[in-house]
C-alpha positions as CSV (number, residue, x, y, z in Angstrom):
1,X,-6.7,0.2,-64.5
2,X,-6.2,0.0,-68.4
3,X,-5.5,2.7,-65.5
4,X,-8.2,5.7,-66.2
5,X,-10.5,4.1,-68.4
6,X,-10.7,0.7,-66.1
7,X,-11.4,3.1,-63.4
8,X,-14.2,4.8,-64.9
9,X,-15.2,0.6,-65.8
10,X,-14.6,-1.6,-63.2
11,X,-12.6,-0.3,-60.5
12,X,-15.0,2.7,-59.6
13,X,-18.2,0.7,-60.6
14,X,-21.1,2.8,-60.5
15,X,-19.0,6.2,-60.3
16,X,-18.6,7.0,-64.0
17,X,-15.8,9.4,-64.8
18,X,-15.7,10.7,-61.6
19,X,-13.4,14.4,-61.8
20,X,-12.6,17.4,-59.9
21,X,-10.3,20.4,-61.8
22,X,-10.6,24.1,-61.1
23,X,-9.9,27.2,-63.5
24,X,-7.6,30.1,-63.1
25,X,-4.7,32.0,-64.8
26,X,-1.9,29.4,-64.5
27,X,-0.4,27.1,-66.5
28,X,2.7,28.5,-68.4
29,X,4.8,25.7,-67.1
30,X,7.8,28.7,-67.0
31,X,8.5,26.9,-63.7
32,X,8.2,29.7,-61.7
33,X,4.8,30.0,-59.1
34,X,3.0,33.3,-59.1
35,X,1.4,32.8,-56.0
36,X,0.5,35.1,-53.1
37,X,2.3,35.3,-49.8
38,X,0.8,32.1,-48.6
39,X,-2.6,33.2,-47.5
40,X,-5.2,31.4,-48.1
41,X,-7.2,33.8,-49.9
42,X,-8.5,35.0,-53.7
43,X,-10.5,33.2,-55.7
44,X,-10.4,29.3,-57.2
45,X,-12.2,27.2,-59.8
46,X,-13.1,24.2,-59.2
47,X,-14.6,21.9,-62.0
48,X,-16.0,18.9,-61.9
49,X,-15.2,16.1,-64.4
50,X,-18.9,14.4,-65.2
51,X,-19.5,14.5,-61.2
52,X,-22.6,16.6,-61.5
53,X,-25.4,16.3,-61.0
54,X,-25.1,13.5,-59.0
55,X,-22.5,14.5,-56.8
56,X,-23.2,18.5,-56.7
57,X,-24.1,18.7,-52.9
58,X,-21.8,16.8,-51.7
59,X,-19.0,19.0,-53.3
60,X,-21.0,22.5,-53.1
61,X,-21.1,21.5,-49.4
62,X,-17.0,20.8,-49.1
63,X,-16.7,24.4,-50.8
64,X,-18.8,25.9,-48.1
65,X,-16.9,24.5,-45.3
66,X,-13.5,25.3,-46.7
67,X,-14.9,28.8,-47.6
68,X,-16.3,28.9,-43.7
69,X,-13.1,28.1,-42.7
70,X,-11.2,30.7,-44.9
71,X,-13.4,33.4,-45.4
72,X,-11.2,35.3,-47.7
73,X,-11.2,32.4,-50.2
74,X,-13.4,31.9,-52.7
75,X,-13.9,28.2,-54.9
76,X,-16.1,28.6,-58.2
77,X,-17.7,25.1,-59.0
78,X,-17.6,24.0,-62.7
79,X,-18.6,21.0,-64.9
80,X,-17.3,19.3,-67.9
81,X,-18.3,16.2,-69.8
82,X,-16.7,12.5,-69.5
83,X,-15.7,12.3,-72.8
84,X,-12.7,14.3,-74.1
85,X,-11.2,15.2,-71.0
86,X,-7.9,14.1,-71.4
87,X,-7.8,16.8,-74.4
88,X,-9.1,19.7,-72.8
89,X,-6.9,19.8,-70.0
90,X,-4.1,19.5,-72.4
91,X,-5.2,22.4,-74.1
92,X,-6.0,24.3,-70.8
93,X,-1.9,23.6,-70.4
94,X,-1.3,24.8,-74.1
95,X,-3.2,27.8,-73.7
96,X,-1.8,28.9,-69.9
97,X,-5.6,28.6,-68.6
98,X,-4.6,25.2,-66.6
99,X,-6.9,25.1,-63.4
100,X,-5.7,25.9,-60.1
101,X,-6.7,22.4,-58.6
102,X,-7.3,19.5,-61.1
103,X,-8.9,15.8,-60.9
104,X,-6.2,14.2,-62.6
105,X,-5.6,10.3,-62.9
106,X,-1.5,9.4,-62.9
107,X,-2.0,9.0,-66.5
108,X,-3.3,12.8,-67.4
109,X,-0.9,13.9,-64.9
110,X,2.4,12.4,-66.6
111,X,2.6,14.5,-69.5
112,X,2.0,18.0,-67.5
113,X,4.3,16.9,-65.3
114,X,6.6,15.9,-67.3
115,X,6.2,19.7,-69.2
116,X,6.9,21.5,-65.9
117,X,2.7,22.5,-65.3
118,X,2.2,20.9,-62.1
119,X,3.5,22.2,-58.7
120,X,5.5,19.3,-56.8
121,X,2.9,18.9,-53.7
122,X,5.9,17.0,-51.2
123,X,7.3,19.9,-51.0
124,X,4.4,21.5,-49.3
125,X,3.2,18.6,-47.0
126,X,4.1,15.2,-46.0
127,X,1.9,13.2,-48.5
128,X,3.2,9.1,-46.7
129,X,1.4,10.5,-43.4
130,X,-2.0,11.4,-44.9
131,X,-2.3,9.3,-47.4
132,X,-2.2,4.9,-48.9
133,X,1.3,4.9,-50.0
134,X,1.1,2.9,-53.0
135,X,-1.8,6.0,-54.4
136,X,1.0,8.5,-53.1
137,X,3.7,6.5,-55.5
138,X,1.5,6.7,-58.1
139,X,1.8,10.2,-58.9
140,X,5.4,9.7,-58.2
141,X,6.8,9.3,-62.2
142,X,10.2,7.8,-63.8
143,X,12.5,10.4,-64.7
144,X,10.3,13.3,-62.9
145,X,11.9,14.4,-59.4
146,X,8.9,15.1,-57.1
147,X,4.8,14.0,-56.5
148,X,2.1,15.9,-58.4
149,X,-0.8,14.8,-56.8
150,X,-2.9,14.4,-53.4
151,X,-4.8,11.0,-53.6
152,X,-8.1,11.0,-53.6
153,X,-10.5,8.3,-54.2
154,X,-9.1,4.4,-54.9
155,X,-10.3,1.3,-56.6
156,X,-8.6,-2.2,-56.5
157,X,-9.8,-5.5,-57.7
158,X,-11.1,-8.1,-55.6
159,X,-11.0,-12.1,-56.7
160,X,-14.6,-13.6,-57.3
161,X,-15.2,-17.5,-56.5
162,X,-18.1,-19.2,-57.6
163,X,-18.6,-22.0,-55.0
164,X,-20.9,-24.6,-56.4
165,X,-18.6,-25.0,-59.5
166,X,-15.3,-25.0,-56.7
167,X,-17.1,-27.5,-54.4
168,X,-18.3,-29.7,-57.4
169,X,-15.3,-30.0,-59.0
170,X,-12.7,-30.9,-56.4
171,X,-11.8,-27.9,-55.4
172,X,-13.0,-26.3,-51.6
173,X,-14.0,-22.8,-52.0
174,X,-13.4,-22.0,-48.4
175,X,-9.9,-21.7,-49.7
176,X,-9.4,-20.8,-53.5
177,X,-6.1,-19.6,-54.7
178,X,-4.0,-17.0,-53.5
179,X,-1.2,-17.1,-56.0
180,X,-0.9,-17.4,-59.6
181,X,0.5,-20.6,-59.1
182,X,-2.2,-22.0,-57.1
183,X,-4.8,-20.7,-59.4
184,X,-2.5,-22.6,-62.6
185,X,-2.4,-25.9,-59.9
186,X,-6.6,-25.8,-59.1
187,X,-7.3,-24.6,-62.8
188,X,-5.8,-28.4,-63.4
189,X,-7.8,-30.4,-60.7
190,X,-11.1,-28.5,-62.3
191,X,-10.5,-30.0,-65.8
192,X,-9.5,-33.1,-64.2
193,X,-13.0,-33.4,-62.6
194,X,-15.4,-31.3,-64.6
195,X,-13.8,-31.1,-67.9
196,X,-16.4,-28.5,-69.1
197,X,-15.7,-26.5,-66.6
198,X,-13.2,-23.5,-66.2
199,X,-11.7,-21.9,-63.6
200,X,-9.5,-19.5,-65.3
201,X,-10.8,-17.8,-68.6
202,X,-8.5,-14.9,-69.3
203,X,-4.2,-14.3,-71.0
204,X,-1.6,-12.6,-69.2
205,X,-1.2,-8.7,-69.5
206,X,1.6,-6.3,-68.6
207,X,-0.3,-5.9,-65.1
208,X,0.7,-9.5,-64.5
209,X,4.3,-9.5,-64.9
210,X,4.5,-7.0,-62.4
211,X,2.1,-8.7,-60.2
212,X,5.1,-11.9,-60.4
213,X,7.9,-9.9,-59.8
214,X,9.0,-9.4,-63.4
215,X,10.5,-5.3,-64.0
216,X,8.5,-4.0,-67.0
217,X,10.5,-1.0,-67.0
218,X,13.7,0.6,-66.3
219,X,14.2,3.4,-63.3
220,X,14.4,6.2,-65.5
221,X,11.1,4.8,-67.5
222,X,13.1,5.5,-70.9
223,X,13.3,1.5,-71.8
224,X,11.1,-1.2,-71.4
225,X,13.1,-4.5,-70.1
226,X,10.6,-7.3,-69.6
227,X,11.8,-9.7,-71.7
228,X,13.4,-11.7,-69.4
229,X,13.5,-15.8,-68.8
230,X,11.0,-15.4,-66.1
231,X,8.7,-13.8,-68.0
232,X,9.3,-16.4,-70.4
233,X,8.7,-18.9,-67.9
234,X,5.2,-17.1,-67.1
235,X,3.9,-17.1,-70.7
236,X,4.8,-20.5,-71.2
237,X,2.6,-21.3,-68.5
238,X,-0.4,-19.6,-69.7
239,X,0.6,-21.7,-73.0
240,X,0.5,-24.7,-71.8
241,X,-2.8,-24.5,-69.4
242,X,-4.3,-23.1,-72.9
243,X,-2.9,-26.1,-74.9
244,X,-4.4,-28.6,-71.4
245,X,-8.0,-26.6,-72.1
246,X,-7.7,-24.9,-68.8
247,X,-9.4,-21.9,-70.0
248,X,-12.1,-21.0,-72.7
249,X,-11.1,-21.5,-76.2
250,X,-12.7,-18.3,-76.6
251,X,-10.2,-16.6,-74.4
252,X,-7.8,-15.6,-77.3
253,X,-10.4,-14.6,-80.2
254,X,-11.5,-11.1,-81.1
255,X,-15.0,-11.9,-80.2
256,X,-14.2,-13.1,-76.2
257,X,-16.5,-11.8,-74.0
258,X,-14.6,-11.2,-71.0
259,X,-14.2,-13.3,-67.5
260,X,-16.7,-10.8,-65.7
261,X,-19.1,-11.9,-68.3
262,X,-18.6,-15.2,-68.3
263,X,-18.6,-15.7,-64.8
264,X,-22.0,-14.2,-64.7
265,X,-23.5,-16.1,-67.3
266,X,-21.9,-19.3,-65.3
267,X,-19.3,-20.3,-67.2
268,X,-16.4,-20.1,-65.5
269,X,-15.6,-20.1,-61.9
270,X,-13.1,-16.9,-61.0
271,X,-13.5,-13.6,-62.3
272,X,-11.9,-10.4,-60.7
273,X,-14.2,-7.1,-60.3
274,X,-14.2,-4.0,-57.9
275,X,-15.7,-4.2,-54.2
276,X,-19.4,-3.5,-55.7
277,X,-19.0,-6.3,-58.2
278,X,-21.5,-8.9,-56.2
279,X,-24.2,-6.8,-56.8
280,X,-23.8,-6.5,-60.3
281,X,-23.2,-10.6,-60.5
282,X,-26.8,-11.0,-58.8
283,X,-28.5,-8.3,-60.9
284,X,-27.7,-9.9,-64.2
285,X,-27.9,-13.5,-63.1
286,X,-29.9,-14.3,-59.5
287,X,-28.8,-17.9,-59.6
288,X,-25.5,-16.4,-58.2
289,X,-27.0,-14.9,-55.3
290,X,-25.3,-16.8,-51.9
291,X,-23.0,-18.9,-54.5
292,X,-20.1,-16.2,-54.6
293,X,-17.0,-15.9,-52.4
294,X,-14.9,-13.0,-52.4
295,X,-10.7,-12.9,-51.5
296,X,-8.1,-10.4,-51.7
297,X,-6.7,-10.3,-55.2
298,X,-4.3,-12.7,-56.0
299,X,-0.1,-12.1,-55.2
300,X,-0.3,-8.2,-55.6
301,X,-3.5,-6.0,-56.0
302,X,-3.8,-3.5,-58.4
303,X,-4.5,0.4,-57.5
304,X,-6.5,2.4,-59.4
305,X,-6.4,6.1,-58.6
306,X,-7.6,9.6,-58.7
307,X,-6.1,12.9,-57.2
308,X,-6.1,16.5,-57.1
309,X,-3.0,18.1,-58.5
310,X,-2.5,21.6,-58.7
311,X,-1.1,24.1,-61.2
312,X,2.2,25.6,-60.6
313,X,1.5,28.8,-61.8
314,X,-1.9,29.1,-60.1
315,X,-2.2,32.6,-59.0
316,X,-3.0,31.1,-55.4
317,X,-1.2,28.5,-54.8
318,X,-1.5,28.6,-50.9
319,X,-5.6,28.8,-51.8
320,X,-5.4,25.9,-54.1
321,X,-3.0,23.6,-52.1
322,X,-5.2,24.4,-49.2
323,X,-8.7,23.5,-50.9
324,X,-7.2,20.0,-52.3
325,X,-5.9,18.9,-49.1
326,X,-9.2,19.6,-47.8
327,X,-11.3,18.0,-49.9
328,X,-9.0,14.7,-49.5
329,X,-8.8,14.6,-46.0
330,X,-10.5,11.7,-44.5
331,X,-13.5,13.4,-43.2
332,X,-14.6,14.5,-46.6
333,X,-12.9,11.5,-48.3
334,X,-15.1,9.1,-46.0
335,X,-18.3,11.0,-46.7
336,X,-17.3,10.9,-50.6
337,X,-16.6,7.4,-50.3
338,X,-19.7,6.0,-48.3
339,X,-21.8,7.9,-51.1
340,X,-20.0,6.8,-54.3
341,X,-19.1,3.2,-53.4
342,X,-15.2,4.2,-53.6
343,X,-12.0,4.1,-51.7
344,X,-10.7,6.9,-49.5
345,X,-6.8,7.2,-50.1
346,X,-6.2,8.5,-46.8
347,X,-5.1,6.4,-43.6
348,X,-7.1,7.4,-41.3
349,X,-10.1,6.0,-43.1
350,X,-8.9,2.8,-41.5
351,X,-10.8,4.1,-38.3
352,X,-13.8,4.2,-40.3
353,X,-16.1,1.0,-39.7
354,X,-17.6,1.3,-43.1
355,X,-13.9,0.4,-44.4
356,X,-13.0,-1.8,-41.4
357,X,-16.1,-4.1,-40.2
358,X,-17.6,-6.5,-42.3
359,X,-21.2,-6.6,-41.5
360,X,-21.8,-10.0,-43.1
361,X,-22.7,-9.5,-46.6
362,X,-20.6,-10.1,-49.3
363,X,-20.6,-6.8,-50.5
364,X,-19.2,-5.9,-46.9
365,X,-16.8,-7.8,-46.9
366,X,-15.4,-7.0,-50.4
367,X,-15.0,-3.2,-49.1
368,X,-13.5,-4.5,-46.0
369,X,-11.0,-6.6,-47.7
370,X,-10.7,-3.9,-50.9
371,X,-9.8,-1.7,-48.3
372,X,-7.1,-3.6,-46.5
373,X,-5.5,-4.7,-49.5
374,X,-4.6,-1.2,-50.8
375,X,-1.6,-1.6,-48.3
376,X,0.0,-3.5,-50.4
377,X,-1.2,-2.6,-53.9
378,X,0.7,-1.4,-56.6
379,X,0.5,0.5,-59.9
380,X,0.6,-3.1,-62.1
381,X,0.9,-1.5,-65.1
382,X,3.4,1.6,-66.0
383,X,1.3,4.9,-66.8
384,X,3.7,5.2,-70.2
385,X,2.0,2.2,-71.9
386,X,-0.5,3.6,-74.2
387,X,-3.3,1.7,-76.3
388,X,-0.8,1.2,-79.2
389,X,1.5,-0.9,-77.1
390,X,-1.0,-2.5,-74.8
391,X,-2.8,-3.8,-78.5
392,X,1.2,-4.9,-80.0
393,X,1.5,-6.1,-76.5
394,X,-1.5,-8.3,-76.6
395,X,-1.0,-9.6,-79.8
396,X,1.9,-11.5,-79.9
397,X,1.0,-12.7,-76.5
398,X,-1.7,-14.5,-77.8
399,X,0.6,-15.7,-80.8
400,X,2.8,-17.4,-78.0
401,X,0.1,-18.6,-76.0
402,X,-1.3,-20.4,-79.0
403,X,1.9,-21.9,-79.9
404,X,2.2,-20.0,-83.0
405,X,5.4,-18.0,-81.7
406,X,7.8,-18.9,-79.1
407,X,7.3,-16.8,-75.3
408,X,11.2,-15.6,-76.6
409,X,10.2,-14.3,-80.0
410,X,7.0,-12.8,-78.7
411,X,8.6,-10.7,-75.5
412,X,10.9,-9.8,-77.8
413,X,8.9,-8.6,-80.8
414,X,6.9,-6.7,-77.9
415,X,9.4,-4.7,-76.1
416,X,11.3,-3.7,-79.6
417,X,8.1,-2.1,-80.5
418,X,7.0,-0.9,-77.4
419,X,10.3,0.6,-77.1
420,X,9.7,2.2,-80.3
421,X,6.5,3.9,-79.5
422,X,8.1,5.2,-76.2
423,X,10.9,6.7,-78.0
424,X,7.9,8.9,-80.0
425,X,6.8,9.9,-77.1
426,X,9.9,11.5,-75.3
């Protein structure tokens, strides 16, 4: 994200908890599909996850055209709140009253996966023609043979410049870094030259070892294995920029603010933020307005991502599979997409010009380039990690990073109680 919460944050900016389930008789997870002959007939629930009722035309008018289409099917539209959603679709499992077609980020879908709920979709269609592979992987889990979701709307993070602070200080914000070691190398020629002055103001996270090529964890997704020498090597780095006052002193205390935040209020020159991020930066602080540049994100972009899976023991299953391919093919994906501010999944929406021409603002050309960039994003972060090991994680990162600790002591201290916790969960 961080995955579902950062999407509901940053990724999908103004989209809060955007959600799409549906309600029938399924949900044993026996394994076995009670599903009709393959007609796509009967009737289907589909409820909304805090999308109305901003969003209800938009998806009462999918339903009619899917129900035009197939007149002997029938899609019921529901609602539920943003908060607590995670629980009740666990309980709809528990209780065999899982939905026929469910919004479900990676991280909601894991566990009924895992339990056998949720019908393996590649086994119906060819998921890499339709859709961005890297959202088609993500519902792809360790230790879980099949995929258990169609993509359908996608965030990423974009890199955020300001240019009077780059220009000032050395630095040419024409071209700002690309890589994490270019952003370490111009984080040094900014405190050379404008020693109050930062260009990086955040610590490492599990997202970035992956973004450097570092394996967080192993195929099966049993074991964590990231304490490595080269992940060693990477917190040492942050370490020592630290120690050179390359970043905030703030960055490592319970009461830091966060680089978006600073970055609007001025005092540092890089955040990252989703394609509508400019906006925001303007609203809170118009000094910023013209004084931003906006690249791809650096090495490897993160994907955030929400789908449509659909329960295996849905009592249509033709109906269901039928409804959540249509509501993520790119026609209705692109319309979804212009009106939300977010990402189609599907790759077609390349021949949109929404997603493909910049039409000279900055905010145009961060969802040109968000865009782009999902073809070759990745899940940064594993959908196992939970708050509990993201907080342990965090910790003794900053215990290295402020020389408290050795990098060694604190990978090591992380995975052995990260492996813990994931031990409690399987």
């Amino acid at each position: 994200m961080r995955r579902t919460r950062l999407i509901a944050a940053a990724a999908l900016a103004g989209v809060a908890a955007l959600g799409i389930t549906a309600c029938s008789s399924g949900g044993s997870g026996s394994g076995s599909s009670q599903s009709d002959s393959g007609k796509i007939t009967g009737n289907i629930t589909l409820q909304t996850w805090s999308l109305t009722p901003t969003y209800t035309d938009y998806l009462n008018g999918v339903i009619s055209a899917f129900e035009k289409k197939h007149p002997g099917a029938k899609v019921k539209l529901l609602d539920q709140p943003g908060d607590g959603y995670s629980d009740k679709v666990l309980s709809q499992a528990s209780t065999n009253s899982l939905p026929d077609v469910v919004n479900l980020p990676p991280d909601f879908a894991l566990p009924l996966a895992q339990q056998g709920y949720l019908e393996d979709l590649s086994t119906h269609t060819d998921l890499d023609k339709t859709y961005v592979k890297s959202a088609v992987d993500a519902y792809h889990f360790n230790g879980v043979d099949g995929y258990y979701g169609f993509p359908w709307y996608l965030g990423t993070d974009l890199d955020y410049w300001n240019k009077k602070q780059l220009d000032g200080c050395g630095l040419d914000s024409s071209n700002p870094p690309k890589t994490t070691d270019e952003l370490f190398a111009q984080a040094k020629t900014m405190h050379d030259n404008c020693p109050d002055t930062y260009l990086m103001s955040r610590m490492p996270g599990i997202g970035d070892f992956t973004v450097e090529g570092i394996k967080v964890l192993n195929k099966d997704g049993t074991k964590f294995v990231f304490d490595t020498k080269k992940a060693e090597a990477l917190v040492d780095t942050y370490a020592n920029a630290y120690k050179s006052g390359y970043m905030p002193p703030t960055v490592l205390n319970g009461d830091y603010l966060g680089n978006s935040t600073l970055f609007t209020q001025g005092k540092v020159a890089w955040t990252t933020g989703g394609s509508t991020s400019y906006n925001d930066f303007v609203k809170n602080n118009p000094s910023l307005k013209d004084n931003v540049a906006v690249t791809a994100a650096l090495s490897v972009p993160p994907v955030y991502v929400q789908g449509l899976s659909v329960a295996k023991d849905s009592k249509h299953l033709a109906t269901a599979i039928a409804f959540a391919e249509f509501l993520t093919d790119a026609t209705n994906q692109n319309a979804f997409g212009h009106a939300a501010n977010v990402f189609p999944s599907t790759l077609a929406s390349a021949n949109d010009p929404y997603y493909s021409k910049d039409d000279g603002t900055v905010s145009g050309k961060a969802r040109v380039i968000g865009y782009a960039e999902l073809k070759k994003s990745k899940v940064l972060q594993p959908y196992v990690v939970n708050s509990a090991m993201s907080d342990y994680f965090n910790q003794q990162l900053a215990l290295a990073i402020k020389g408290q600790i050795s990098s060694h002591e604190a990978l090591s201290k992380a995975e052995d109680k990260m492996n813990q916790l994931l031990e409690q969960q399987q």
